[in-house]
VEXSEPA-347308 format. One record per residue (C-alpha): residue number from 1; residue in three letters; x, y, z. Coordinates in steps of 0.1 Angstrom, whole numbers, plus 2048, in hexadecimal, padded with zeros to 3 digits. Layout:
+-----+--------+-----+-----+-----+
! num ! residu !  px !  py !  pz !
+-----+--------+-----+-----+-----+
! NUM !    Ala !   X !   Y !   Z !
...
+-----+--------+-----+-----+-----+
//
This chain:
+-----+--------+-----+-----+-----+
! num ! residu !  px !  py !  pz !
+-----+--------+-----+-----+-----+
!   1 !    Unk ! 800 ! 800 ! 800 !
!   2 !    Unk ! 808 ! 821 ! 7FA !
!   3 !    Unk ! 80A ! 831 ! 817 !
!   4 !    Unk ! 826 ! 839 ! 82F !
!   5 !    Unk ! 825 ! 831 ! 850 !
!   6 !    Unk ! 7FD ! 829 ! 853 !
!   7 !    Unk ! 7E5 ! 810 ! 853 !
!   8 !    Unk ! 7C3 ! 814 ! 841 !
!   9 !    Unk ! 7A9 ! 7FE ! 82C !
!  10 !    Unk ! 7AE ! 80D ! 80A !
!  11 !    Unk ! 7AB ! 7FE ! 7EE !
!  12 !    Unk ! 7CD ! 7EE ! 7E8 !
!  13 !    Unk ! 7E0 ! 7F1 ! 7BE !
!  14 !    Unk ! 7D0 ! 7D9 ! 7A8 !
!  15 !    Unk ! 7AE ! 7DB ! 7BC !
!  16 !    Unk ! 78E ! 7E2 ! 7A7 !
!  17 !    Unk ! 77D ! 801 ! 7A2 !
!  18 !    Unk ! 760 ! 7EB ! 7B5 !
!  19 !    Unk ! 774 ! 7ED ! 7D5 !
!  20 !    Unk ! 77E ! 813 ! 7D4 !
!  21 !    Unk ! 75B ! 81A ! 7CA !
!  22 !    Unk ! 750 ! 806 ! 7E8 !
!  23 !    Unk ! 76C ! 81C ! 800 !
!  24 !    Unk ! 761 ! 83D ! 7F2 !
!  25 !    Unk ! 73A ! 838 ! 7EB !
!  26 !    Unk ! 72A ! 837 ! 7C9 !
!  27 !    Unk ! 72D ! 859 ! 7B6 !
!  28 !    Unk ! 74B ! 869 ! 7CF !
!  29 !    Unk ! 762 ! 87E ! 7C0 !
!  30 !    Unk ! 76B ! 897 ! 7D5 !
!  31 !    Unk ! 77E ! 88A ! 7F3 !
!  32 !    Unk ! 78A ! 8A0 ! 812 !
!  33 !    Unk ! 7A9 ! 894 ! 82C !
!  34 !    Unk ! 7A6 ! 8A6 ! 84C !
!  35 !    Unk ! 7B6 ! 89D ! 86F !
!  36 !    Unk ! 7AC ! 8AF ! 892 !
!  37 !    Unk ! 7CD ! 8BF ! 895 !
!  38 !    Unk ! 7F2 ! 8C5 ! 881 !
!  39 !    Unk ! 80E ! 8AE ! 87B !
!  40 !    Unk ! 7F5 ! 890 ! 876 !
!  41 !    Unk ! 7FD ! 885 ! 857 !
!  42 !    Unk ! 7E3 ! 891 ! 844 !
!  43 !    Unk ! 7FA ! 89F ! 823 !
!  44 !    Unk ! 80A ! 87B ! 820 !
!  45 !    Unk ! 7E9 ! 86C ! 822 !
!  46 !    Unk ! 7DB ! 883 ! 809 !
!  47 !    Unk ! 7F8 ! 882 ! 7F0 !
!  48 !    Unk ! 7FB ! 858 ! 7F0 !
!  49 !    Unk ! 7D0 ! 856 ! 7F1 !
!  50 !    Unk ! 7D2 ! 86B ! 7D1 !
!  51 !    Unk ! 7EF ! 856 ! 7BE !
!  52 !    Unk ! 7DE ! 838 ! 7CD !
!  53 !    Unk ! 7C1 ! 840 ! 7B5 !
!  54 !    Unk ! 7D6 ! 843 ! 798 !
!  55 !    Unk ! 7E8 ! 825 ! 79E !
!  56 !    Unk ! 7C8 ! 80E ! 7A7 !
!  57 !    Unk ! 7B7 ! 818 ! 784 !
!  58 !    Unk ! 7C8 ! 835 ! 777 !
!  59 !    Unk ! 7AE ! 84A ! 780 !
!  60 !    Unk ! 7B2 ! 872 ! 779 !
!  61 !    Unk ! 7B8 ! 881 ! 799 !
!  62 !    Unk ! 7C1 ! 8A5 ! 7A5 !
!  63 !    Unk ! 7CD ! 8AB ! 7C4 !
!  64 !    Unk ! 7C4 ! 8CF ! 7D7 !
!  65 !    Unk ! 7DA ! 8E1 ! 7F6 !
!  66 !    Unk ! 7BD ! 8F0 ! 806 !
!  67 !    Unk ! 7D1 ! 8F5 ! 829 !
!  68 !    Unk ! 7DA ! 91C ! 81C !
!  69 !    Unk ! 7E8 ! 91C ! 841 !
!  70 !    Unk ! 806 ! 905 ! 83C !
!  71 !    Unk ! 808 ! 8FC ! 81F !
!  72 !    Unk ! 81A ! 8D8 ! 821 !
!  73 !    Unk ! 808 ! 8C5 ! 804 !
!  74 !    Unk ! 81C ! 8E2 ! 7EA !
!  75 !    Unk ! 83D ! 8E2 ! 7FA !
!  76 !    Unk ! 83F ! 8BF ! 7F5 !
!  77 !    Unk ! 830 ! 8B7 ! 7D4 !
!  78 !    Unk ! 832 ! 8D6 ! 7C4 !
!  79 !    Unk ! 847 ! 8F1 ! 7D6 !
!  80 !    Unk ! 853 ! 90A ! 7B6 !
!  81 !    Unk ! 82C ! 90E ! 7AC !
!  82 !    Unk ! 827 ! 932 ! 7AF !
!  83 !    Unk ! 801 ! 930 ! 7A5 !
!  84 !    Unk ! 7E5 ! 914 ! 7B1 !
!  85 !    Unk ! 7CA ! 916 ! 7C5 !
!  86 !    Unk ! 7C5 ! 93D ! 7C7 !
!  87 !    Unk ! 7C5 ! 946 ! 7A2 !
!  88 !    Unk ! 7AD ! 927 ! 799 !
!  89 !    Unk ! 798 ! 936 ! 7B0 !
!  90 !    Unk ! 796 ! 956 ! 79F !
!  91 !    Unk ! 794 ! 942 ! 77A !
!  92 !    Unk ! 78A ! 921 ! 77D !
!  93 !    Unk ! 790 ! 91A ! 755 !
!  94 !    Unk ! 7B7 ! 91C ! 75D !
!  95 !    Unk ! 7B8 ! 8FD ! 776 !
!  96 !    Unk ! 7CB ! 8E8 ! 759 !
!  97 !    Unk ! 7E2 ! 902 ! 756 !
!  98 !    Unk ! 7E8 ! 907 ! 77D !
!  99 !    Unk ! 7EE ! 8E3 ! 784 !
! 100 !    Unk ! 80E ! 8D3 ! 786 !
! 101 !    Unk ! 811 ! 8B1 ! 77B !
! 102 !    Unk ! 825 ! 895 ! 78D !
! 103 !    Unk ! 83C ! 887 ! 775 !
! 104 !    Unk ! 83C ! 85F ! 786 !
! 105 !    Unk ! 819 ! 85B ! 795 !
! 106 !    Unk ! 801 ! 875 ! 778 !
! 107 !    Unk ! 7F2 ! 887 ! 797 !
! 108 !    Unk ! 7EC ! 8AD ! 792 !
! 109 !    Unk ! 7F0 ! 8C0 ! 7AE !
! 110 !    Unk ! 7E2 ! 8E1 ! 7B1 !
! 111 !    Unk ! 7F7 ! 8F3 ! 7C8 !
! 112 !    Unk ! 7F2 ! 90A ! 7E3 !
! 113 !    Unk ! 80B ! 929 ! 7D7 !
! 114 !    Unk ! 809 ! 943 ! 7F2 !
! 115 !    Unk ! 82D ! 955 ! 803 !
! 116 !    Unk ! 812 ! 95F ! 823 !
! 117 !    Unk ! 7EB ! 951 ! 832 !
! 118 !    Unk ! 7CF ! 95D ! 826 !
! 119 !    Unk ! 7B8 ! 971 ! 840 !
! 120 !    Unk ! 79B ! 967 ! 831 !
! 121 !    Unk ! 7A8 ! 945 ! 827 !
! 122 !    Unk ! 787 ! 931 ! 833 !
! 123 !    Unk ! 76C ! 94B ! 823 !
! 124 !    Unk ! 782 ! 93E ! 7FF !
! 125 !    Unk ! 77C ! 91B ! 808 !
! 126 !    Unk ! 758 ! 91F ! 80B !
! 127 !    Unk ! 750 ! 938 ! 7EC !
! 128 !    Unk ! 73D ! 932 ! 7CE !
! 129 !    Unk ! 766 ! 935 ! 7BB !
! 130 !    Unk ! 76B ! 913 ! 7CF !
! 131 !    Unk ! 74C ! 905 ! 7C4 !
! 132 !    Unk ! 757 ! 910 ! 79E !
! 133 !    Unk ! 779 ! 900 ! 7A0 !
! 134 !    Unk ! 76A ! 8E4 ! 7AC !
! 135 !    Unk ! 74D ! 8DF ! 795 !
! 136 !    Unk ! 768 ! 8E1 ! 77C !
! 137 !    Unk ! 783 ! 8CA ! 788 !
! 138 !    Unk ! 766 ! 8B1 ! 78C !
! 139 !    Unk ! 760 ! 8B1 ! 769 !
! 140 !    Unk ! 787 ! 8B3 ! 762 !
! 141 !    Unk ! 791 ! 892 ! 77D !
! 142 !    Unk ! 781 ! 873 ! 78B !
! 143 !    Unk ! 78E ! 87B ! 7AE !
! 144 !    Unk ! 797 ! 898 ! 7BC !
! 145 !    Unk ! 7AA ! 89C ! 7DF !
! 146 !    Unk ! 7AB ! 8B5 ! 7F6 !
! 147 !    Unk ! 7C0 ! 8BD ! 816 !
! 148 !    Unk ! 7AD ! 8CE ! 82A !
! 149 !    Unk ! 7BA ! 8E2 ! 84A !
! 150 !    Unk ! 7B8 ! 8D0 ! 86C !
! 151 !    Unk ! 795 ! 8D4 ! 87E !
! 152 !    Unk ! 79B ! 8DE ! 89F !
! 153 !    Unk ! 7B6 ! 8FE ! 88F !
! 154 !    Unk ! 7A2 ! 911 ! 87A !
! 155 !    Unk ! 77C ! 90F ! 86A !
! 156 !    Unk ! 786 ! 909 ! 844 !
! 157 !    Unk ! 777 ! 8E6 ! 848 !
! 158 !    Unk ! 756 ! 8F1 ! 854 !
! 159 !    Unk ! 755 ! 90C ! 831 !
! 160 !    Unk ! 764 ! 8F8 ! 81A !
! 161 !    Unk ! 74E ! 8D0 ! 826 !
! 162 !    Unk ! 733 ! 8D9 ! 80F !
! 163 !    Unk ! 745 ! 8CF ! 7F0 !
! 164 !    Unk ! 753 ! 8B1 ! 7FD !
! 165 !    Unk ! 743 ! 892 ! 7F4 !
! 166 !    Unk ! 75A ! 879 ! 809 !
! 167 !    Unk ! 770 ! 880 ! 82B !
! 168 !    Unk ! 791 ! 86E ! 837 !
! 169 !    Unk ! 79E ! 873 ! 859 !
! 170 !    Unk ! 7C0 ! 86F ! 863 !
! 171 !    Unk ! 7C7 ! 867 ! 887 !
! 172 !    Unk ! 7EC ! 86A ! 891 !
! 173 !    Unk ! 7F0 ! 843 ! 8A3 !
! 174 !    Unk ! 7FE ! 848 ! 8C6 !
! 175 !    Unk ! 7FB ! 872 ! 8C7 !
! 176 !    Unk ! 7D9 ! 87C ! 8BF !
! 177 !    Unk ! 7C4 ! 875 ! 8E0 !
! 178 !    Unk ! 7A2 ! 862 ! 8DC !
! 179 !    Unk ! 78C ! 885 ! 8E7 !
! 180 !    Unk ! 79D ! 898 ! 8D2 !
! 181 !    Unk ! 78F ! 888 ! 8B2 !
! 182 !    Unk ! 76F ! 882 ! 8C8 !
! 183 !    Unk ! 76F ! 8A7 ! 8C6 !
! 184 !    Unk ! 77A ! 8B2 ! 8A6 !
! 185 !    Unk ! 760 ! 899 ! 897 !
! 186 !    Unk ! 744 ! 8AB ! 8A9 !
! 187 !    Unk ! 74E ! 8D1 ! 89D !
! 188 !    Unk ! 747 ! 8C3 ! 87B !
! 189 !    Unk ! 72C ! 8AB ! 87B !
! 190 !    Unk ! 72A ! 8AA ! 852 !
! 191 !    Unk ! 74E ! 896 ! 854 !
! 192 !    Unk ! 73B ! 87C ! 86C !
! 193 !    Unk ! 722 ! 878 ! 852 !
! 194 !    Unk ! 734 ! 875 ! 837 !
! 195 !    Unk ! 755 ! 864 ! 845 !
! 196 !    Unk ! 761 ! 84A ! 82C !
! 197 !    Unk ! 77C ! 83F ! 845 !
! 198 !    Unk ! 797 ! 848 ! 860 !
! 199 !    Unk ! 7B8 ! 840 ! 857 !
! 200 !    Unk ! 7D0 ! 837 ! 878 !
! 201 !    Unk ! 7F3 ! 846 ! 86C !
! 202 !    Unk ! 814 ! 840 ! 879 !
! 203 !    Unk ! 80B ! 820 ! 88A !
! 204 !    Unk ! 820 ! 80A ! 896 !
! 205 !    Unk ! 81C ! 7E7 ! 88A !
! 206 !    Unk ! 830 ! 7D6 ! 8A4 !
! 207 !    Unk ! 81F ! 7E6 ! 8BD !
! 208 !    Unk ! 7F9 ! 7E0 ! 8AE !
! 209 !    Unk ! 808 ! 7B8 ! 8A9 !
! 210 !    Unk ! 80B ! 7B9 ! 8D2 !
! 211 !    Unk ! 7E8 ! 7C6 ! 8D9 !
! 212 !    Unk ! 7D9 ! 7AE ! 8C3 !
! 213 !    Unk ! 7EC ! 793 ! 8D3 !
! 214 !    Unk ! 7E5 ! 7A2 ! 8F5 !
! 215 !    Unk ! 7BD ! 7A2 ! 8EC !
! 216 !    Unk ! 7C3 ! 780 ! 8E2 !
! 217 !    Unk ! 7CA ! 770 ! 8FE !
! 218 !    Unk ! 7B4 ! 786 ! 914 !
! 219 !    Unk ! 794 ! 775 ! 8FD !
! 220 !    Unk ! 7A2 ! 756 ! 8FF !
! 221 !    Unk ! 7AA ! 758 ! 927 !
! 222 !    Unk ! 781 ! 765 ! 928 !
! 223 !    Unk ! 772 ! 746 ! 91A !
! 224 !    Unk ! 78A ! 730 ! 928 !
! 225 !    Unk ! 778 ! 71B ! 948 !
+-----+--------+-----+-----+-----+
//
């Protein structure tokens, strides 16, 4: 699997469409990674989700830095973009242009180019530009993927939810604390109803091979007479 450091039921390379269809939900396209708080892991889970599509079928898939705080997902995959996200906002017929292509994997990525935050970043991520670009990347991509700024750190999730058909969570194994994500699940209920899946990164296999063994024996010990 593609991802780094993480365990998840995603549809695995060479799967059928049937089986990402069944992850995501019949007619998804629009798929947002959120966390409760920073340094989860949510840009490596977003960049290898999106190349996972491509690899699994080739699908078209673009890639968005919506986190206009930070900015992680562009300084990694596409750091000398000095357009993106802003100007296709302002002219959604230029997204082709203002993408930058992966040379391996095919993904486009449309960056995040900004040299300061925006003080109005989350009123962009709600406005009827966002719901252009989006109308028209759906009709450019089959799968579009958006990092989205953590929950509990600023409200873009709560403007921008409404044009997200699909949520994945990312839960940092061994940091983020149970009540936390309680928590950050209840300020934005619409990610409860439409969570697709909650993806437990950084885990530790050896250490997830003990507590399995420990349950083990605790069931066994319980209907032992």
């Amino acid at each position: 699997m593609a991802y780094e450091h993480s365990k998840s039921t995603l549809p695995r390379r060479g799967q059928s469409g049937v089986s990402r269809r069944r992850f995501l939900g019949d007619g998804a396209k629009v798929i947002g990674v959120v966390s409760s708080v920073p340094k989860e892991g949510k840009t490596t889970i977003a960049g290898n989700l999106a190349t996972l599509m491509i690899a699994s079928s080739g699908a078209r898939t673009l890639i968005i830095d919506s986190d206009v705080h930070l900015r992680l997902l562009t300084a990694r995959l596409a750091p000398d973009a000095r357009e993106g996200l802003i100007e296709a906002l302002v002219d959604p017929s230029r997204l082709e242009a203002l993408v930058t292509r992966m040379p391996r994997s095919g993904l486009d990525v449309l960056p995040c180019a900004l040299s300061t935050r925006l003080p109005n970043a989350a009123e962009l991520l709600g406005s009827p530009e966002m719901e252009q670009l989006l109308v028209a990347a759906r009709k450019a991509y089959d799968y579009i993927v958006i990092e989205i700024a953590p929950v509990m750190s600023v409200v873009d999730v709560k403007m921008i939810e409404r044009f997200i058909d699909r949520f994945v969570f990312v839960v940092e194994w061994g940091q983020t604390k149970r009540s936390l994500v309680l928590d950050a699940l209840s300020e934005a209920q619409i990610i409860r109803e439409r969570l697709t899946g909650i993806v437990l990164n950084k885990a530790d296999p050896s250490s997830l091979r003990s507590m399995e063994a420990y349950k083990g024996d605790k069931f066994r010990d319980y209907y032992q007479e």
